[in-house]
KEVO-778163 format. One record per residue: x, y, z of N, C-alpha, C in turn; residue in one letter. Coordinates in steps of 0.001 Angstrom, whole numbers, plus 524288, in hexadecimal, padded with zeros to 5 digits. Example, Ala and Ser with C-alpha at 12.3 -4.5 7.8 and 13.67 -1.06 7.14 Angstrom:
2
833867E9C681E788300C7EE6C81E78833907F31C81E78a 832327F73681BA8835667FBDC81BE4832648001E81EBEs 
//
This chain:
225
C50CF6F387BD495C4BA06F43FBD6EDC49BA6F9DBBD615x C44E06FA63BD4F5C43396FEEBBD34AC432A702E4BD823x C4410706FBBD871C437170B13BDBC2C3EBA70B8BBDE2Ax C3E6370E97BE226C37B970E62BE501C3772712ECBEA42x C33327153ABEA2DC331C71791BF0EEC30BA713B4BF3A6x C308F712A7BF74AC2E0D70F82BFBABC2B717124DBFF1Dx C25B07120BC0070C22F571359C05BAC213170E4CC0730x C225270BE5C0BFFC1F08708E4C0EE2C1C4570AC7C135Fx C186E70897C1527C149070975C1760C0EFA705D5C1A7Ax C0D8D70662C1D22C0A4870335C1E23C054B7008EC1BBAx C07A66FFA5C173EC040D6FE61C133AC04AE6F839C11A0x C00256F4B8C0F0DC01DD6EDF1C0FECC03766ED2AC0997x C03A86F01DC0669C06546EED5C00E2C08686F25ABFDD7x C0B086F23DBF95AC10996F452BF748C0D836F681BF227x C0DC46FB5DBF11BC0C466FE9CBED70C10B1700EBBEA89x C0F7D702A8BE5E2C140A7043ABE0DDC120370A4DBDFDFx C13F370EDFBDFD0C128D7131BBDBFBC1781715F2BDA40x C142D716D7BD470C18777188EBD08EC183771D71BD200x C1B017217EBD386C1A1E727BABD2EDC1C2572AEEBD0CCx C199572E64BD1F2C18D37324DBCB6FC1F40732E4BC773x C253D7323ABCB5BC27807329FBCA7EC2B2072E53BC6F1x C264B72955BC782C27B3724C3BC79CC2A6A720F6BC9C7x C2BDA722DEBCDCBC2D3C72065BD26DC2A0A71C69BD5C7x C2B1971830BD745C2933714A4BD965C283F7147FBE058x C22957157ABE2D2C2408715B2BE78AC202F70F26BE816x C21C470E50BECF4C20F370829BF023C1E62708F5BF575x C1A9170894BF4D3C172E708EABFBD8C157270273BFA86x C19377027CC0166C192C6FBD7C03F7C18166FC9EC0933x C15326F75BC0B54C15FF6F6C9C1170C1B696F81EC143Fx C18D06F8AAC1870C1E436F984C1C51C22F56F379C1D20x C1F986EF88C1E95C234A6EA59C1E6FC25076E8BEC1AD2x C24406E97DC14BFC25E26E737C10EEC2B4B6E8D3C10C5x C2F0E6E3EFC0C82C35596E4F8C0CBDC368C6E7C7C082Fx C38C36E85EC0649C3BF16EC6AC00C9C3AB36E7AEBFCD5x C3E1C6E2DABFF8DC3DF66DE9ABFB31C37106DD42BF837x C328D6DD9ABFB27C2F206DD6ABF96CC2DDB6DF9FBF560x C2DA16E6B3BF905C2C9C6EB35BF453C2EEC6EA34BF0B0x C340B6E9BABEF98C37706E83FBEC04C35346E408BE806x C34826E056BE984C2FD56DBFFBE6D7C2B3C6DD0CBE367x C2A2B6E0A1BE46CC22E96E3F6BE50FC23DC6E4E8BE078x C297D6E950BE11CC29626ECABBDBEBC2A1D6E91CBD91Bx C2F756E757BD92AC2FD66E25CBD516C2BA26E1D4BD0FAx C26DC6DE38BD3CDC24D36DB5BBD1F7C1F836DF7FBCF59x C201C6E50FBCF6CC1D456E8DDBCC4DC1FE36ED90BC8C7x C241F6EA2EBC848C271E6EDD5BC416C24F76EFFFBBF0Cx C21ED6EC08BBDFDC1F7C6EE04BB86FC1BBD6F2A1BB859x C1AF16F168BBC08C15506F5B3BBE1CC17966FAE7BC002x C1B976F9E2BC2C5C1FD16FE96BC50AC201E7014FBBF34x C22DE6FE77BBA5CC266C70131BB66BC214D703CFBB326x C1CDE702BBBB1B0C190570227BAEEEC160E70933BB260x C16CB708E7BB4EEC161A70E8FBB951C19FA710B9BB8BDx C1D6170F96BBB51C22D97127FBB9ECC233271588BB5B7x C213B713DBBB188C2285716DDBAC25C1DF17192DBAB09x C193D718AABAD9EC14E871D24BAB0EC15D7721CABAE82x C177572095BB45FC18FA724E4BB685C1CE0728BCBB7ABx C21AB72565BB458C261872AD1BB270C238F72B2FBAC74x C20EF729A4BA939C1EED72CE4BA53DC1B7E73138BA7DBx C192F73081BAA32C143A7351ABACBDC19D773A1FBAF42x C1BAD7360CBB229C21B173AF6BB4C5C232C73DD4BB273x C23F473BADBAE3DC28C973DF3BA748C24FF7432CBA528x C1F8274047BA5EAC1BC77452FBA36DC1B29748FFBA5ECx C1AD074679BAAD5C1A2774B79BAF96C1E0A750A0BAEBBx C21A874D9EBAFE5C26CF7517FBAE4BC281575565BAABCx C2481752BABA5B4C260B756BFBA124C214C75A47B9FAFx C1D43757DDBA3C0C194D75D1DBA280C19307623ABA3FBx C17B5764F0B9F93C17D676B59BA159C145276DDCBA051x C130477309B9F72C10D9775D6B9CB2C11EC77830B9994x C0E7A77B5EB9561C119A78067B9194C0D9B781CEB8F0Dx C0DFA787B5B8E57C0B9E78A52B8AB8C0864785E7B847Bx C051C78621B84FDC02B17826EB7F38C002777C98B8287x C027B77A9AB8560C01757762EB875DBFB5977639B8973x BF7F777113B89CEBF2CD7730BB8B4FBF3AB76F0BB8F22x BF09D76F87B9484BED3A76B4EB97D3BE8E27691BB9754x BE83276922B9AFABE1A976583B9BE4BDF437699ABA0BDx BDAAE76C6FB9DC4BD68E76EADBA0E5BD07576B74BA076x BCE2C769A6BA33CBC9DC76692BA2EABC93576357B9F35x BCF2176131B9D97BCDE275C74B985ABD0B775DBBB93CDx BD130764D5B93B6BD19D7677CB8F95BD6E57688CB8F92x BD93876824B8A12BDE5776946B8A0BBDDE077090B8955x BE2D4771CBB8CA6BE1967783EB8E41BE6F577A2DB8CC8x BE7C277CF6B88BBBEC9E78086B8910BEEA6783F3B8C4Ex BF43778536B8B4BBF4E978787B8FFDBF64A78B8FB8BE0x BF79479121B8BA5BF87379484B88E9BFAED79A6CB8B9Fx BFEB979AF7B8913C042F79EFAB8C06BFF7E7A464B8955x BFEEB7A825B8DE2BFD2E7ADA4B8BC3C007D7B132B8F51x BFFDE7B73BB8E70C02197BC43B9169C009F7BBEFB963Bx C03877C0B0B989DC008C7BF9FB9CFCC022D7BC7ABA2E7x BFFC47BCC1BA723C02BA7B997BAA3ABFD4A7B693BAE34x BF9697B60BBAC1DBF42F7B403BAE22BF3807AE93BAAFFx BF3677A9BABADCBBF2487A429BAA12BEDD47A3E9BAE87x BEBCD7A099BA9DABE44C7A0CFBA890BE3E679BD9BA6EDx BDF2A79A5ABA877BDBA379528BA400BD821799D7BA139x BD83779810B9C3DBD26479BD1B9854BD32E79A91B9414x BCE237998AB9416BCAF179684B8CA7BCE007923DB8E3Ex BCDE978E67B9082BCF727880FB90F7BD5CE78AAAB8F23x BD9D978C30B900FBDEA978B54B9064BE26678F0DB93DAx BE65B78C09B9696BE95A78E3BB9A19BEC61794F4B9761x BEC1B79781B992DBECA579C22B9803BF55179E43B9D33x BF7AC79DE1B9954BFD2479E72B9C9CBFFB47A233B9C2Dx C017F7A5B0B9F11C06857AB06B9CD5C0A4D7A6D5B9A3Ax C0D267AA65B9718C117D7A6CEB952DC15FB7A569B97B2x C17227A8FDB9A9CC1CFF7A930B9FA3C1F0A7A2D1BA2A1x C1B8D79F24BA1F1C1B79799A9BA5ACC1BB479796BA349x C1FCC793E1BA77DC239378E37BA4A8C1F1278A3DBA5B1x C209E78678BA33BC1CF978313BA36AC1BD7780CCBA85Fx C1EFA78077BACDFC1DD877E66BB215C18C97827DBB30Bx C18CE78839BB38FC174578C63BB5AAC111D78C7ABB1C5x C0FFA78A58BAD3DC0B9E788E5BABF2C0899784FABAD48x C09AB780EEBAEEBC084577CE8BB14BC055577E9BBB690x C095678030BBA82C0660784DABBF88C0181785FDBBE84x C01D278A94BBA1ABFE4978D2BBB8C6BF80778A45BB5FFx BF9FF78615BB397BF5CB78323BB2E4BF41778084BB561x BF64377E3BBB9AEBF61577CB9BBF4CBF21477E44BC12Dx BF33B783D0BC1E8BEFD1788C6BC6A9BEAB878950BC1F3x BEAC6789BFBBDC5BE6CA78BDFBBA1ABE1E878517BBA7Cx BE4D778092BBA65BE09977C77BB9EBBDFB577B7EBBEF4x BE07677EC8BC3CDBDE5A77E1FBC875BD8447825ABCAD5x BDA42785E2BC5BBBD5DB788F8BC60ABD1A8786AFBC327x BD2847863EBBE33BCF91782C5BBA72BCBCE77ECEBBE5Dx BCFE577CD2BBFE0BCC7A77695BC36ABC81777B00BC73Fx BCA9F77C8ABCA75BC86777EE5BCE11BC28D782AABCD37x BC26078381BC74EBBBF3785D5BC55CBB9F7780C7BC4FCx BBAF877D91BBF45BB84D77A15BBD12BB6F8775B3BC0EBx BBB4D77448BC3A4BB8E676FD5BC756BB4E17709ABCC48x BB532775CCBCDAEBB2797786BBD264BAC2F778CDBCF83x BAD497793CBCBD1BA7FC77970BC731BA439774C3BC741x BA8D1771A8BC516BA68976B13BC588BA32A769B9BC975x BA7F076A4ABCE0ABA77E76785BD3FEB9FD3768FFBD47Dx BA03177010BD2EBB9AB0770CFBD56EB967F76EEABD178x B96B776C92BCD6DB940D76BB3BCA3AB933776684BCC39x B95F0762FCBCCC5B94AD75E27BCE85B930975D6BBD2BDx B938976102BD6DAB944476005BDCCDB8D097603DBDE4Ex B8C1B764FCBDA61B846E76484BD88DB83CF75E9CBD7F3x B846075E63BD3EDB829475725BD039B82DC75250BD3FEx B865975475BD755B88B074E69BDB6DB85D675088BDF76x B842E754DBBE1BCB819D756C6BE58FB8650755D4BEA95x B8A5475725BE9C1B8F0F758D3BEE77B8F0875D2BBEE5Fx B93D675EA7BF465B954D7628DBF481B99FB7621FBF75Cx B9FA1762AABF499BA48676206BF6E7BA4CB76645BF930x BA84576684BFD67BAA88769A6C0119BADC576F03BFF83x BAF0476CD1BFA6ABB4B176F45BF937BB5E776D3FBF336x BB915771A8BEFC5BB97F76F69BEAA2BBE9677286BEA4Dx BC41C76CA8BE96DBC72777058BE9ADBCA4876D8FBE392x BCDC6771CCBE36DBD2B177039BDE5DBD7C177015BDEFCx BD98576BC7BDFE5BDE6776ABBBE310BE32F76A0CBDCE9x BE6A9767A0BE0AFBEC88768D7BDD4DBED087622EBDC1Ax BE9C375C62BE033BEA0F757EEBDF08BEB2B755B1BDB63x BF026752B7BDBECBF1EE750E3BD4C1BF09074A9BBD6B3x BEEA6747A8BD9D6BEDFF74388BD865BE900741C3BD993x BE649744F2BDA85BDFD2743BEBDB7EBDC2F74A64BD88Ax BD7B97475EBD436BD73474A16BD136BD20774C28BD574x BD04F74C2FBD768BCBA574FB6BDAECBCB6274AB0BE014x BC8AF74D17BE536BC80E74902BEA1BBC4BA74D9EBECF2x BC38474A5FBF1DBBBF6A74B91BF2BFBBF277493ABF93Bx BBE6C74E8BBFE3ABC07674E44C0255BBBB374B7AC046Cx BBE3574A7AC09BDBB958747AEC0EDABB6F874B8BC0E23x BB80075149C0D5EBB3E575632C0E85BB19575763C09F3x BB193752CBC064CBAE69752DDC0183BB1AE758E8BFFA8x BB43475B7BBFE96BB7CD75F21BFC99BB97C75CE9BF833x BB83A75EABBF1C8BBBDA75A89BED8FBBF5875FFABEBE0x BC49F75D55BEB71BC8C075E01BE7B4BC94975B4DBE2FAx BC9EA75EF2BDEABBCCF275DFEBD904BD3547603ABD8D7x BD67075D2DBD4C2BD9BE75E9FBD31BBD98E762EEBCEE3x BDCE576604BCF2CBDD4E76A04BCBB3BDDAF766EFBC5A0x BE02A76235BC5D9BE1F775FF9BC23BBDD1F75D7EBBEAFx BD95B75D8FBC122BD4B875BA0BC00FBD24275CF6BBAECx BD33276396BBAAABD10776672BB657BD3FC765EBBB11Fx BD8D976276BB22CBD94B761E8BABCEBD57E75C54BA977x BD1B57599FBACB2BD00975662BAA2DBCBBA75908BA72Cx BC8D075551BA583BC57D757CFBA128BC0D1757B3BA521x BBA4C7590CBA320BB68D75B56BA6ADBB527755AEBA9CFx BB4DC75170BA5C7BB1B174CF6BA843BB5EA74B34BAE2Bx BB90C74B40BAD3BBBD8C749EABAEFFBBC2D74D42BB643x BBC0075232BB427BBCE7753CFBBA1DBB7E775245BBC3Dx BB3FE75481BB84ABAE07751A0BBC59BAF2F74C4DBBD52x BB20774864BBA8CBB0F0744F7BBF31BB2F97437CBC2C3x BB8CD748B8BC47ABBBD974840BC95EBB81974B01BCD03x BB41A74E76BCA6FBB0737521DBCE1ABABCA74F7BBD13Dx BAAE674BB8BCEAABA62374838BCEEEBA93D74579BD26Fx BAC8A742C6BD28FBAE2873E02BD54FBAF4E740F4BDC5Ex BB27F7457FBDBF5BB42C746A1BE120BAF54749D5BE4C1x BA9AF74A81BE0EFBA66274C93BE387BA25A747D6BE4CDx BA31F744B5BE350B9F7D73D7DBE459BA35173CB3BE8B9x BA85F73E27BE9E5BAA5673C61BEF62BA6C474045BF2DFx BA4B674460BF2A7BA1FE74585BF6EFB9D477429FBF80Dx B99C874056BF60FB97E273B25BF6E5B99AF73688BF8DBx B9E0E73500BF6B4B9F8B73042BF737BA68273132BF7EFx BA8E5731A0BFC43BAD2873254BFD41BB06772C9DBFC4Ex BB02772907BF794BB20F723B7BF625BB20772190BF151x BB34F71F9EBEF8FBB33F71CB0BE942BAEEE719B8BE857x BAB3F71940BEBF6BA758714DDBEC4CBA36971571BE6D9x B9FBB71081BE66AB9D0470F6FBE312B992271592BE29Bx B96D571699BE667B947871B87BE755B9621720F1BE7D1x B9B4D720C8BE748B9ED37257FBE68EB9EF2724BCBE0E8x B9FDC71FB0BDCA2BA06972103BD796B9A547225EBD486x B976372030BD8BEB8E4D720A3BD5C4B8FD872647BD64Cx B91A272964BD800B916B72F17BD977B945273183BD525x B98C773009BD230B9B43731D5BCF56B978873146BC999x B95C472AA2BC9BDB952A72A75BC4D3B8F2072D2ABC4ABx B8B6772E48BC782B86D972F44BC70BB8771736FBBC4B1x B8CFE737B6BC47EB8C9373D0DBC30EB909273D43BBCDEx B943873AABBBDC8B97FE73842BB7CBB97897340EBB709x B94617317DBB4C9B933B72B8ABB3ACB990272887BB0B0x B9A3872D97BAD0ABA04C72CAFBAC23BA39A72D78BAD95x BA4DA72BA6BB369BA8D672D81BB506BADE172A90BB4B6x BADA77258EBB371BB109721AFBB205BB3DF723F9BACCEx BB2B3724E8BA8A7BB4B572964BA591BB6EE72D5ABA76Bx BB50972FE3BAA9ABB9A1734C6BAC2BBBCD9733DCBAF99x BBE6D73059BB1CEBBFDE72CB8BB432BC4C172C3CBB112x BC3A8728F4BAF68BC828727FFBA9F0BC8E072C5FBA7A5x BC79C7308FBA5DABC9FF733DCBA427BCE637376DBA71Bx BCC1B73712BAE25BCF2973937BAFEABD417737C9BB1D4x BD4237330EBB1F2BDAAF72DCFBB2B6BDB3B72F89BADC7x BD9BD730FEBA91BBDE6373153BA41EBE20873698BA474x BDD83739FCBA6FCBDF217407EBAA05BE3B97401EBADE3x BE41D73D48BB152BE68473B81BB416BEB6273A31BB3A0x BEB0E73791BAE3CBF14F736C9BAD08BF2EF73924BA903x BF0F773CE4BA6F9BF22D740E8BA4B9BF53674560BA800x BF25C74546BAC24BF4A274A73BAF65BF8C474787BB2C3x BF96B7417DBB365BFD1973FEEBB75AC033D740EEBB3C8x C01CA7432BBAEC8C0772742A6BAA1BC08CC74644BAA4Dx C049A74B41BAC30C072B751B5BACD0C07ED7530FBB380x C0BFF7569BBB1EEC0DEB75793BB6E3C0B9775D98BB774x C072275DD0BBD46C038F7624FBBD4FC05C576307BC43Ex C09297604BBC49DC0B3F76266BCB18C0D83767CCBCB8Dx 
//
């Protein structure tokens, strides 16, 4: 029998997630027996193994990503070098990461870390007010958080957060995480009239949309923790 964590809970049906480690956890009701759960899986093995293996491939990648001198990222779409100079000041300038040479590759990563939090923190603060005109809002608050599983949101106090992570997508991409979490100050819901709000400003937003789930699992293969 396959291995598993178990949470039960006061909940009326039996859920599967693969995690990141590939490990299998099991959230079930409180009355249900083992022999059931046991059953459950059983009878979704295929689906178990078929996950199982995209998510220790994503693990495997996670693991072996690094950084180094020559290697480029993703700055707004753009592939960005990173480049060893004198010195002990690292910089973004002329579109590429600027590094002393002294740092291991963990200790560049940091550094590009802290450098695409600044990055985000002009260009998107830029956006936000550019759109925030066009949509005729005014959020509370514009912040740039560290969030690795939600790419921008958007408080009861109408306050929106982005991910730092945000700025390696390309331009269309973030406007339409910018657009979407500033239409929640209108419309705090997914509703038909929360999306007239989106599309009346990106008519294509179904396109960036999709571009940004391909972003998505691009960055779910690198390890930026």
């Amino acid at each position: 029998m396959r291995e598993y964590k178990l949470i039960q809970s006061k909940r009326k049906t039996i859920s599967l997630k693969i995690k990141e480690d590939a490990s299998l956890e099991v959230r079930a009701p409180l009355q249900i027996s083992k022999k059931e759960i046991d059953n459950f899986i059983n009878k979704k093995e295929s689906w178990i193994n078929k996950h199982v293996k995209i998510m220790k491939e994503r693990y495997d990648n996670k693991k072996e990503f690094k950084l180094d001198y020559g290697d480029s990222v993703l700055v707004r779409g753009n592939s960005t070098f990173i480049y060893p100079i004198e010195g002990n000041i690292a910089k973004y300038e002329d579109s590429s990461f600027l590094i002393p040479k002294k740092f291991t590759p963990y200790e560049i990563k940091q550094i590009i870390i802290e450098l695409y939090k600044l990055i985000a923190k002009s260009y998107i603060r830029k956006r936000v007010n550019f759109f925030k005109e066009k949509m005729n809002v005014e959020p509370t608050a514009i912040r740039i958080t560290s969030a690795k599983t939600r790419w921008g949101s958007c408080s009861g106090k109408n306050s929106v957060n982005f991910s730092w992570r945000l700025i390696m997508g390309d331009d269309e991409i973030i406007d339409y995480v910018i657009v979407h979490e500033l239409a929640h100050i209108k419309q705090h819901n997914h509703s038909s009239k929360f999306w007239e709000i989106v599309d009346s400003i990106l008519p294509d937003y179904m396109i960036r949309m999709n571009k940004l789930r391909i972003l998505e699992k691009k960055i779910a293969e690198e390890n930026w923790d």
